[in-house]
Phi, psi and omega in degrees: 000314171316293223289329178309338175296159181300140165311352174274019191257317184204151193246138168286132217234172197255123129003120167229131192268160183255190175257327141204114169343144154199123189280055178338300183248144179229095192265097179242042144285281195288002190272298183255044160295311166303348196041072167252131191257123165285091170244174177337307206254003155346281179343287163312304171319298178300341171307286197096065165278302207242176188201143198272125192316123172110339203256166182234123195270172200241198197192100186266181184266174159172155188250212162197186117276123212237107167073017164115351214250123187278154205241097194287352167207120169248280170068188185292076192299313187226041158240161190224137153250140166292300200164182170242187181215146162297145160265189181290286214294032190053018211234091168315136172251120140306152177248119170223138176230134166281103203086028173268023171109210194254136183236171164316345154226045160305354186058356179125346179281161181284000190033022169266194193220148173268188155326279218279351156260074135240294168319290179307294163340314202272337175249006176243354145268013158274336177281276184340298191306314160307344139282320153126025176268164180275154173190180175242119195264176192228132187259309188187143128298116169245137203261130176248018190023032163251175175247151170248183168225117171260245208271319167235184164302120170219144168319133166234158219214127166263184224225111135280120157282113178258122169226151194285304185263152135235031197270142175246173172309309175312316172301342157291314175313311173305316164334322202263307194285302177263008178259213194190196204281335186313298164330272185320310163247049163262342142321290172348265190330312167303322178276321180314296184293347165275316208231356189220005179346309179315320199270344190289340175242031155288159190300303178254092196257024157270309174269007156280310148351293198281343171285330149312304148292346156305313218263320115019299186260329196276332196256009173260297184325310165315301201273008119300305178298313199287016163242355202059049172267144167243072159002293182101315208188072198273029189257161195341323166289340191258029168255112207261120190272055190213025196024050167261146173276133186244164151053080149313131115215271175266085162246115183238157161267172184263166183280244172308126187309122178202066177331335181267352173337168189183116176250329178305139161261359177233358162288051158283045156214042169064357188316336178244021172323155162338272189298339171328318208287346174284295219276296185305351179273337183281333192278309179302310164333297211292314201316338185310294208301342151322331183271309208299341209324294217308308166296321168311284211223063146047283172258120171305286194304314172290354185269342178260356162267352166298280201324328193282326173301298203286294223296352181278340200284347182320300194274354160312296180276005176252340158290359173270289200318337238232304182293313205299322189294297175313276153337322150305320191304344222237318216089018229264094187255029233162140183275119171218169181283325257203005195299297195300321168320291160336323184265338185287310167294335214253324218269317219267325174324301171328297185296294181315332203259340191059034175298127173302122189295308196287334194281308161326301157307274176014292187269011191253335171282308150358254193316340178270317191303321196259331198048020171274113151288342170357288184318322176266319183304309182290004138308333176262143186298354197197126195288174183079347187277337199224016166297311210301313207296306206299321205291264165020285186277318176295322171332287207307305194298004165272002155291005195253143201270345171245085187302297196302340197258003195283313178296312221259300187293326198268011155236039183250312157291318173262111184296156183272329207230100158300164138251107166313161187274324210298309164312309163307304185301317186269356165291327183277337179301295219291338159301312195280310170274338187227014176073340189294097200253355196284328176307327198269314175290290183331302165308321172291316199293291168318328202264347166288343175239066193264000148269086200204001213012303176053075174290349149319311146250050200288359181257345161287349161293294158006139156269199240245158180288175181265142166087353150285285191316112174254112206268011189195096176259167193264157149292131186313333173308000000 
């Protein structure tokens, strides 16, 4: 559907063949969602040996803001679209593989992908998926058996990307910096009509556009925080205007509750920390709505006080999502005024005791099934900080009118299995240094069921020891 747009959207890009193929990771849930067969010449395809007949693959544009500073043209440095494929539910997927060579706007880089942000990107958007987050899924590794070079030689590797979209928030920017109004809405028009349908015969189908997407983004933020995810690197180009999480790279869940967390190793001044992420996503917003001026309104001064009215309504609808989500989390089903406090005592309790976020929740349907607190309390480093909140919180759940379903619902929301960072680093050493995929697999394996218990893997749960944890990932360039 992308290629239909005019060739100034996106450059077509020439095949760099690898020296031999091998698919290491496999997602064959979603292959046959796809109806993709894992045959011989696979291999060749997910490379980028081969290509599907007749197509010509592309490379889109986009500019972006990057750490606040706009970048006016970026676009797919070490990515390719492939192509698309019908999914079962009738709903076309792009196919993009990542680290398939040099595209028109590599910038002097190699457009390759090393293993291990190949790997991390394929397990970290199936643990999203598996929780139940909009996301962009992984299809496959392909081991190319050449080496790049970052700081040393490592094995390389491509990335199969599956998405409804890869259109971003940048891809608009990009429109406003080299386009014109025509451009931008004939963008428009292309995500309404693919991705918005419900909106196409609205009055104003521009400004249902830009609230769908607010809201959209307002309601993936919410369920990132309520997961402990950090993104890492929110900036405008890595933002999908289909409220999908797009673009793995220093992205973690966090271990210990610490609202200032930071998994970027080049964010030193926190900008995507962890409590950030509600107020940049309201920020990446304002940027939309910057290219949209022309399509809102006609008169500029009424287009930039609507774009200023809707960007207020942003954190209304991303604090409902966010309590509604939270208050599950809890057991909490039934409205009382004093809720968000509760939940409010609960985050500042975490923090202060360095209580592990997913485990907690977790052990708190635990402690109603057992009626033990045990379990939760030896999460905090120092007794007494979370007797006073449970004592609390068992009052509050006797407002709740289905006592027995309670425990059962709050582990329908709380996962026992995250992907821990520690976990991730030792699936990629043992790929990366020892040839080794089992760690990796496995881990795909744990992470399809992460409400689940698996007293099989019951060590996956576990946070991560002093002297394991590796506390800061790179962007895969």
């Amino acid at each position: 559907m992308y290629s239909r747009l005019p060739e100034h959207f996106f450059r077509p890009v020439t095949l760099s063949p690898v020296t031999s193929p091998r698919i290491v990771l496999w997602n064959s849930v979603l292959s046959g969602e796809l109806n993709i067969g894992q045959d011989g010449s696979l291999a060749a395809l997910l490379s980028g040996n081969e290509t599907f007949p007749g197509v010509q693959p592309l490379a889109t544009a986009y500019a972006g803001h990057q750490f606040g500073h706009f970048v006016p043209q970026l676009g797919d440095g070490r990515a390719l679209l492939l192509g698309e494929v019908a999914a079962q539910d009738g709903v076309r997927r792009e196919v993009q593989l990542k680290g398939a060579g040099r595209t028109p706007y590599s910038r002097g880089g190699d457009g390759r992908s090393a293993l291990g942000p190949a790997i991390r990107e394929f397990l970290a958007s199936e643990a999203m998926h598996a929780l139940g987050i909009p996301t962009t899924r992984a299809l496959a590794v392909t081991l190319t058996g050449d080496q790049v070079y970052r700081d040393r030689a490592v094995p390389g590797a491509v990335f199969t990307r599956i998405a409804r979209s890869h259109i971003r928030v940048g891809t608009f920017q990009y429109m406003a910096a080299h386009g014109g109004v025509a451009d931008i809405r004939m963008l428009a028009d292309h995500v309404i009509e693919h991705f918005y349908p419900a909106i196409r015969n609205e009055p104003q189908p521009y400004r249902a556009l830009f609230l769908a997407i607010r809201d959209a983004q307002a309601s993936l933020i919410a369920r990132w925080m309520q997961i402990g995810f950090i993104h890492g690197v929110m900036n405008t180009d890595n933002m999908s205007v289909l409220g999908d999480t797009i673009d793995y790279g220093p992205c973690a869940f966090m271990d210990d509750y610490d609202p200032a967390t930071v998994y970027s190793a080049i964010d030193q001044d926190g900008r995507y920390a962890y409590a950030n992420q509600p107020s940049i996503a309201a920020w990446n917003l304002a940027r939309l709505a910057e290219t949209l001026l022309d399509l809102i309104d006609a008169d500029s001064e009424k287009a930039i006080a609507w774009a200023q009215e809707a960007l207020r309504g942003f954190m209304p609808v991303y604090r409902e999502y966010w309590l509604r989500g939270m208050k599950s989390k809890i057991g909490l089903a039934t409205d009382h005024p004093e809720d968000h406090l509760l939940i409010g005592q609960l985050l500042e309790a975490m923090q202060t005791g360095h209580a592990d976020f997913t485990l907690t929740f977790r052990r708190l349907a635990t402690a109603i099934e057992s009626g033990a607190e045990s379990s939760v309390t030896s999460l905090f480093r120092a007794p007494g900080i979370v007797e006073r909140w449970l004592a609390l919180w068992r009052e509050r759940l006797k407002l709740e009118s289905n006592q027995t379903e309670i425990a059962a619902q709050m582990q329908r929301v709380n996962p026992a299995f995250i992907l821990r960072n520690h976990r991730v680093e030792w699936a990629i050493d043992a790929a990366v240094n020892q040839g080794d995929f089992s760690k990796a697999i496995e881990l795909q394996t744990v992470l399809a069921r992460p409400f689940d218990d698996q007293p099989d893997f019951a060590a996956y749960q576990d946070p991560p020891q002093p002297g394991d944890w590796k506390c800061q990932t790179f962007c895969g360039t």
